[in-house]
C-alpha positions as CSV (number, residue, x, y, z in Angstrom):
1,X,87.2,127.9,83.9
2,X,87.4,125.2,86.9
3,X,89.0,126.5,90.0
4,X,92.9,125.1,90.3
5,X,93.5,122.4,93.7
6,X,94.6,124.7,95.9
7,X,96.7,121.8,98.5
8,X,97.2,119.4,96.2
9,X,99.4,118.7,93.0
10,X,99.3,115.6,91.0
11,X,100.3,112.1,93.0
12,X,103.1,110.7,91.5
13,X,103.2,106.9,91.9
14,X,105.0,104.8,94.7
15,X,104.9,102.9,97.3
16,X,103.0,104.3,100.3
17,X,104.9,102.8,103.5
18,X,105.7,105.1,106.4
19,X,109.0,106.8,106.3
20,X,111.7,105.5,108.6
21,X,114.4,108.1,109.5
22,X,118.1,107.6,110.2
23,X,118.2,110.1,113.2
24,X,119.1,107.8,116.5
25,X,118.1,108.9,120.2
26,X,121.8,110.0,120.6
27,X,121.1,112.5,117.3
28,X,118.0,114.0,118.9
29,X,119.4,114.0,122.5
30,X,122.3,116.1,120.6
31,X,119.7,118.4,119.2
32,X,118.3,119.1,122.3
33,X,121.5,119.6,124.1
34,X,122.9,121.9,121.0
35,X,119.7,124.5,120.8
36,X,116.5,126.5,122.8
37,X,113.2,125.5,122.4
38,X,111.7,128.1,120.6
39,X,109.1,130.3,122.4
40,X,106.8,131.3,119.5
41,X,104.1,129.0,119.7
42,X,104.1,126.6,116.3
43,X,100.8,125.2,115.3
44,X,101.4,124.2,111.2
45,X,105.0,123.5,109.6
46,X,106.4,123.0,106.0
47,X,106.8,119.2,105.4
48,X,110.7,120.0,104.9
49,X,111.0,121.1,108.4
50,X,109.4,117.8,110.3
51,X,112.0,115.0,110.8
52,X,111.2,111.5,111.2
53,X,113.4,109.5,113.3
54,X,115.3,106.2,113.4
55,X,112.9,103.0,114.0
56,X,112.8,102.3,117.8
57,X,112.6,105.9,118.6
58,X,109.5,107.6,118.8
59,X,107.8,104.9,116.8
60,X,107.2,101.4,118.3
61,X,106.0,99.4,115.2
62,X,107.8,97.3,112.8
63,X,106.5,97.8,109.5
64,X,108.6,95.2,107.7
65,X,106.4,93.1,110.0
66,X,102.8,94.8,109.1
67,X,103.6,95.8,105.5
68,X,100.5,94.9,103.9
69,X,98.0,96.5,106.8
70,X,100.6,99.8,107.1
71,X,100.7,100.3,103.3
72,X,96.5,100.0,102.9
73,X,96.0,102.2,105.8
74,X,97.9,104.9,104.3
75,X,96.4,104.7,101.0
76,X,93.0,104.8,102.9
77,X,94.3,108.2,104.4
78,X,95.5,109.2,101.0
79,X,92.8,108.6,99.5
80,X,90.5,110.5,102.2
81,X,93.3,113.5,101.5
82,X,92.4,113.4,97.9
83,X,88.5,113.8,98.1
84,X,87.9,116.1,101.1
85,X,91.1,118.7,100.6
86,X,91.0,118.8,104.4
87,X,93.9,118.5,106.7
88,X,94.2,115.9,109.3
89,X,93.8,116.7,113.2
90,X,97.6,117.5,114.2
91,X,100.4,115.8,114.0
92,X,102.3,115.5,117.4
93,X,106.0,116.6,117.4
94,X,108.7,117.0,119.9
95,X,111.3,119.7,118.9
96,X,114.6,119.2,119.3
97,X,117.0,122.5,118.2
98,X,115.8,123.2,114.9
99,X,114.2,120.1,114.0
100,X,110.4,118.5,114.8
101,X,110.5,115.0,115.4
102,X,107.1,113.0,114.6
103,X,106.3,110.9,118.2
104,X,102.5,110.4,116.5
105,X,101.2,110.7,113.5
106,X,103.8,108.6,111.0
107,X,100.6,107.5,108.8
108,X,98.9,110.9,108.7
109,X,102.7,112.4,107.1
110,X,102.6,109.2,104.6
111,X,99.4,110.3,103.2
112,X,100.3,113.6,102.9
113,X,103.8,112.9,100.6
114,X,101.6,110.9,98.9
115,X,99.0,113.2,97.7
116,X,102.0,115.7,97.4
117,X,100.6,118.2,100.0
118,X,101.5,121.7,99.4
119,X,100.1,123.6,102.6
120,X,101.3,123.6,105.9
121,X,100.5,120.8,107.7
122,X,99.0,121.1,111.3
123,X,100.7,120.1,114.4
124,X,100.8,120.3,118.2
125,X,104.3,120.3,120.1
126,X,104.6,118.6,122.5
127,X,105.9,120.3,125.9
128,X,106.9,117.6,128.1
129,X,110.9,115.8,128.1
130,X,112.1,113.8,125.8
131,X,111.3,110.6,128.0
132,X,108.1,111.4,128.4
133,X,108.0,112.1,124.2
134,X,109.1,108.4,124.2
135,X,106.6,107.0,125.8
136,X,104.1,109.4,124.6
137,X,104.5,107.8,121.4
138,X,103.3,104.2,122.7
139,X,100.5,105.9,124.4
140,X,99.4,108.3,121.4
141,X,95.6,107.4,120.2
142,X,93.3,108.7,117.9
143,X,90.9,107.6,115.0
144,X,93.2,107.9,112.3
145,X,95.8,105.9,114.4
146,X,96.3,101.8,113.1
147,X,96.1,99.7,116.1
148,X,99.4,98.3,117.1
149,X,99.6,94.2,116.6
150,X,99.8,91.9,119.7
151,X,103.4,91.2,118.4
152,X,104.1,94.8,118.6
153,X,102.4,95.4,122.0
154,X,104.9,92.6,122.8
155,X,107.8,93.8,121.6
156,X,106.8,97.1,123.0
157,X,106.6,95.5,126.9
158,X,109.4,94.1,125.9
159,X,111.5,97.2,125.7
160,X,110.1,98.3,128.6
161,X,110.9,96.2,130.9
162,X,114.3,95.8,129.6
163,X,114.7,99.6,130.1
164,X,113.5,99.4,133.8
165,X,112.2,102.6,134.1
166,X,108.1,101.9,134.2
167,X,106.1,99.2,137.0
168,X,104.1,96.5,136.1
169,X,100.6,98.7,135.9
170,X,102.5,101.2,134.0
171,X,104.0,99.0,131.0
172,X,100.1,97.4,131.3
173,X,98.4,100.8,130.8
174,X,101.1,101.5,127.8
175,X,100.7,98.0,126.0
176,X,98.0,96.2,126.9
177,X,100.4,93.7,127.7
178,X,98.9,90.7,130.6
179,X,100.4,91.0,134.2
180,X,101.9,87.6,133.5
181,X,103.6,88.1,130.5
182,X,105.6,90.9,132.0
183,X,106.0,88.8,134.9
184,X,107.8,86.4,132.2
185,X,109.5,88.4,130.5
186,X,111.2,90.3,133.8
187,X,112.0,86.6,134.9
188,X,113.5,86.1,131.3
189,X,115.7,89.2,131.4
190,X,117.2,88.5,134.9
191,X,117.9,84.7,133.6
192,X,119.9,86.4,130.3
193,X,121.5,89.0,132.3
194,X,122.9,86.4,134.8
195,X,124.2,83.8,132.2
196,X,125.8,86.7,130.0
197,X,128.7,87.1,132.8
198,X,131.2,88.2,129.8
199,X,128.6,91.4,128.9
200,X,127.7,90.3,125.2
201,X,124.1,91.8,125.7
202,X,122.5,88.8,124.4
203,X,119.5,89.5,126.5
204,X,119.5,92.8,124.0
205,X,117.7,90.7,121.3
206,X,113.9,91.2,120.6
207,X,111.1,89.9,122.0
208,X,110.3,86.9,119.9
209,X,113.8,85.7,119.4
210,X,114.4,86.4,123.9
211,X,110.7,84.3,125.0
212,X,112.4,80.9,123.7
213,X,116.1,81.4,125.3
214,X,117.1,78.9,127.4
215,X,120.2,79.2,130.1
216,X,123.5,77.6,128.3
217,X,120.7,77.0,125.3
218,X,122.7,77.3,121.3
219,X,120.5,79.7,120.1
220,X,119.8,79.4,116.8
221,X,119.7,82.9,115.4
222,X,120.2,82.3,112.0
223,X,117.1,80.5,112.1
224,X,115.3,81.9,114.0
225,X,115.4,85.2,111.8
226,X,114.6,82.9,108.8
227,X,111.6,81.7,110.7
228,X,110.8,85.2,111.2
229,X,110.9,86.6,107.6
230,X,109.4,83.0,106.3
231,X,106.2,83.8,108.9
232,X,105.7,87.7,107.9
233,X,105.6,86.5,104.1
234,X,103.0,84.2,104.7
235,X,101.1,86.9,107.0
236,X,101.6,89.3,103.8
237,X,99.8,86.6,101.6
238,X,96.9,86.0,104.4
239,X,96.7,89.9,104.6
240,X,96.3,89.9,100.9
241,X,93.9,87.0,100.4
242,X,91.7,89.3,102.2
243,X,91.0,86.7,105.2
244,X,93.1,87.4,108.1
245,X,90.2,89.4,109.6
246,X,87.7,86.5,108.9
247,X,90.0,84.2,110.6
248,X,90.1,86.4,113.7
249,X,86.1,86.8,114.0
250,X,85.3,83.2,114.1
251,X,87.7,81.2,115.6
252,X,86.0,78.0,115.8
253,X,85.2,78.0,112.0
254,X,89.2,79.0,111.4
255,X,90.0,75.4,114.0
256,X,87.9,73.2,112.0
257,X,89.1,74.8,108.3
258,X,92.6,74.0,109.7
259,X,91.8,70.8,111.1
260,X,90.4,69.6,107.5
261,X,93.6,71.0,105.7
262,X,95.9,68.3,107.7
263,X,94.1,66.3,111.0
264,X,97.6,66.6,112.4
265,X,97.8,70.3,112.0
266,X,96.0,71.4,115.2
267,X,98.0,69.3,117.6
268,X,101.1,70.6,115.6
269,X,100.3,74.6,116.0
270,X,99.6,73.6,119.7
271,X,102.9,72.2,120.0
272,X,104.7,75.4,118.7
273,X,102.2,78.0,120.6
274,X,102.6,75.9,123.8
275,X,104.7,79.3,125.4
276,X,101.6,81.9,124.4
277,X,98.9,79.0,125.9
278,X,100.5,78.4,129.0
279,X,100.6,82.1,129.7
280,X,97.0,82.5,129.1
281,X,96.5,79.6,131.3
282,X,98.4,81.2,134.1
283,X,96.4,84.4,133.4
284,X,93.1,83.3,133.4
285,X,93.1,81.0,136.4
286,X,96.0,82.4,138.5
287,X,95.4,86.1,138.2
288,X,95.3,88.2,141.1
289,X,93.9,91.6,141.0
290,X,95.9,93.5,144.0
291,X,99.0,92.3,142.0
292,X,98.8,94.9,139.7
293,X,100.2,97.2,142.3
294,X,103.2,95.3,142.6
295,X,106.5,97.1,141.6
C-alpha cells in the first residue's frame, strides 16, 4: 500500500502571487509596544501564526509592477516543494507581541500555501529593532530570493532618502543605487519640500512620478499613473512572450530590431529616457571615488 505525503495535501488551484497584508507600521509598532518578546527560542511556526504585513513595510517590491516574474518564481518554488518534500532554509521574522511578521522570505511562504503545507515551517527571528528589521528586509539575500528590478532598487533609494535616516554609501550598499542618482534624487526632494510651503507632501509621491517634477510644474498625475499601468501591461506581455531576458543579453541586436520596427523609434525612446542617460553620463565620466564618504 503506498506510503501517504506526510507535508503535503492536494494543491488546490489559484493564483500564486505573494500575499500582501493589511497590517501598517503603526499596527506592528502597536504590537511591539502592547507585548514581551518571548524568551523561548522559536525556530518552526504554524503558517496561522506568521503575519504578512502591509506593502511598504518590510517588503520593498511592487508586485503589481513584476506580476508575471513574481508569479513564475513562486510556481518554480512550488513546484521544487512538490518534488523534494523538503522545507526551505528559514524564513526571517520579526515578532511583534504575539504575531511574526515576514521581513524575508514572502516567495518561500507563497510556495508553501500553494502546495498546502501542513508542517511547521522553519524560521529564524530576527533579534535586532524594528528599524533595523526594516532595512533588513532590503538587505536580505539568498538563492531562493528574486532579485529586486532596477525600478524597485529605485524606488527603494527613493524611500530612503526621503526618510533621511541612512548616508550616501549606506542607501548604495542597500540598493545598488549610483552615487549620482541619490545625489538627484536628494536635490529633487529638497526642491519639492521648498515649493510645498502649504505642507501637501507632494514630494511624498513615488519615485517615478517625483524624477520628472518640476518647481511650479502641473503635474499630470492622472497621466502619469495611466502611463504607468499602460507600461507594466506591456512589460507583462514582453515577460510572457518569453523575450525580455533576450532583450537584456544582447543589447545591440535589441537597437537594430527596434530600429527596423520604426527608423524613428530609437531617437524617440532616447527622447523619453533622456533623465536615466544623462545620469549615466554624469556617472561614468564625473564620478569621484572619495565621494562616497560624503554624508
Amino acid at each position: 500500500m503506498p506510503k501517504k505525503k506526510k507535508n503535503i495535501k492536494p494543491a488546490k488551484k489559484r493564483a500564486i502571487q505573494p500575499k500582501i497584508g493589511i497590517d501598517t507600521r503603526a499596527d506592528v509598532e502597536a504590537a511591539l509596544a502592547n507585548g514581551k518578546r518571548s524568551t523561548k527560542k522559536v525556530t518552526h511556526l504554524r503558517r496561522q501564526y506568521i503575519q504578512v504585513a502591509a506593502q511598504g513595510v518590510f517588503q520593498w517590491r511592487h508586485y503589481a509592477r513584476n506580476e508575471m516574474e513574481s508569479s513564475r518564481h513562486v510556481a518554480t518554488l512550488a513546484a521544487h516543494l512538490n518534488q523534494t518534500k523538503q522545507a526551505f532554509e528559514p524564513l526571517l521574522v520579526f515578532p511583534a507581541g504575539t504575531k511574526y511578521y515576514v521581513i524575508d522570505g514572502h516567495h518561500r511562504l507563497s510556495a508553501y500555501e500553494a502546495v498546502n503545507w501542513q508542517s511547521h515551517i522553519p524560521v529564524e527571528v530576527f533579534e535586532g529593532s524594528l528599524e533595523e528589521a526594516l532595512l533588513r528586509g532590503l538587505s536580505g539575500n539568498n538563492k531562493n530570493k528574486l532579485p529586486m528590478t532596477a525600478l524597485e532598487k529605485s524606488e527603494a533609494a527613493w524611500r530612503l532618502v526621503k526618510e533621511g535616516k541612512l548616508n550616501r554609501p549606506q542607501i548604495i550598499a542597500l540598493t545598488t543605487t549610483s552615487r549620482s542618482t541619490i545625489g538627484t534624487m536628494r536635490t529633487k526632494l529638497a526642491e519639492m519640500k521648498a515649493a510645498d510651503p502649504e505642507g501637501d507632501q507632494s514630494w511624498q509621491r513615488d519615485w517615478i512620478h517625483a524624477r520628472t517634477w518640476v518647481p511650479g510644474g502641473q503635474q499630470r498625475t492622472v497621466e502619469d499613473d495611466w502611463l504607468t499601468k499602460a507600461a507594466e501591461k506591456l512589460v507583462q506581455r514582453i515577460v510572457k512572450a518569453g523575450i525580455a531576458t533576450e532583450l537584456m543579453k544582447k543589447p545591440d541586436v535589441t537597437a537594430l530590431a527596434l530600429s527596423l520596427i520604426n527608423e524613428h523609434l530609437p531617437s524617440a525612446l532616447t527622447r523619453e529616457w533622456g533623465f536615466e542617460i544623462g545620469d549615466w553620463q554624469q556617472e561614468k565620466y564625473h564620478e569621484d571615488d572619495t565621494a562616497d564618504l560624503e554624508l
